[in-house]
C-alpha positions, 0 to 999 in steps of 0.5 A: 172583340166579343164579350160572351161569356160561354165557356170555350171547350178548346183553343187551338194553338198553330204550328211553330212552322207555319210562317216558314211554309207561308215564306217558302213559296215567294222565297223559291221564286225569289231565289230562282230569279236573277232579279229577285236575289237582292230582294231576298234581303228584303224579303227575308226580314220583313216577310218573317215580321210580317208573318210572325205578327199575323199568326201571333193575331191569330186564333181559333176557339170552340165553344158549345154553339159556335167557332170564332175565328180572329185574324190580322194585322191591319185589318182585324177580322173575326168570324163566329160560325154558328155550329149547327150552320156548318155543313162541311170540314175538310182537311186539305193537305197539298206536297208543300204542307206534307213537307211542313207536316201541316193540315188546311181545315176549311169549313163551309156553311149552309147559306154562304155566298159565293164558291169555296170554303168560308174560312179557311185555317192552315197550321193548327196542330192536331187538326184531325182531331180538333175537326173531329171535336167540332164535329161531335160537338155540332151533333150534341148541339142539334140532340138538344131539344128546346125546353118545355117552357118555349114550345107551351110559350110558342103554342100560347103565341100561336093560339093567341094570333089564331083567335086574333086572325078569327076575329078579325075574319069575323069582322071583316065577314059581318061588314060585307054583310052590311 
């Protein structure tokens, strides 16, 4: 979807297992209900298509100033998360994941709407360390000063519009004079 050049530092890759924990859920009930036995042949085949093709939609890149998200089937949806906007990552891990050996990374922001995490990634291996990584880069990034050359372009522009608010209160002074 985005054409931005900026070199990728890392792309996570998802665990083998994720569909089945995403399965697991619905197939317990399913099982556990006289009703819902038949539907488990339903279930089975179309949930693992289903599931295959998301997570095959899915990935999650790092680059030196933001995180992209890309997810979906019939809906494709992508996130880019400036790094310097993100205030917290944690790592979630409920029974069900344990079992699976799987981590939940959500990541909030500062000025987004709403309760809960803005996105929300289950299934990346190694994701301690990919959360460390997105961390060290957000503190590198806010260590870089701006150059030289925006800071003596930002204080002409500002001089320039001080002198022009002078003149014109100048002006405005020398007409209710008169």
């Amino acid at each position: 979807m985005e054409n931005n050049q900026e070199p990728i530092i890392k792309q996570v890759q998802f665990a083998d297992n994720l569909g089945r924990y995403w399965m697991t859920p619905l197939t317990i009930i399913l099982a556990l209900s006289i009703v819902g036995i038949p539907l488990l042949l339903l279930w089975l085949p179309l949930g693992s298509y289903f599931t295959r093709r998301y997570i095959n939609n899915m990935s999650t890149e790092l680059t030196a100033k933001k995180l992209v998200v890309r997810k979906g089937i019939f809906t494709r949806t992508e996130n880019t998360v400036p790094l310097d906007k993100i205030t917290d990552m944690a790592l979630i891990q409920g029974p069900l994941m344990r079992f699976f050996k799987l981590h939940q990374l959500t990541i909030e922001t500062a000025g987004q709407s709403g309760m809960g995490a803005l996105l929300s990634l289950t299934g990346i291996i190694g994701a301690a360390e990919f959360r460390s990584l997105v961390l060290a880069q957000k503190e590198k990034l806010g260590q870089i000063e701006p150059s030289s050359a925006q800071d003596e372009n930002n204080e002409t522009s500002v001089v320039s519009l001080l002198q022009e608010i002078s003149d014109t209160l100048k002006r405005i002074e020398n007409n209710s004079k008169t």
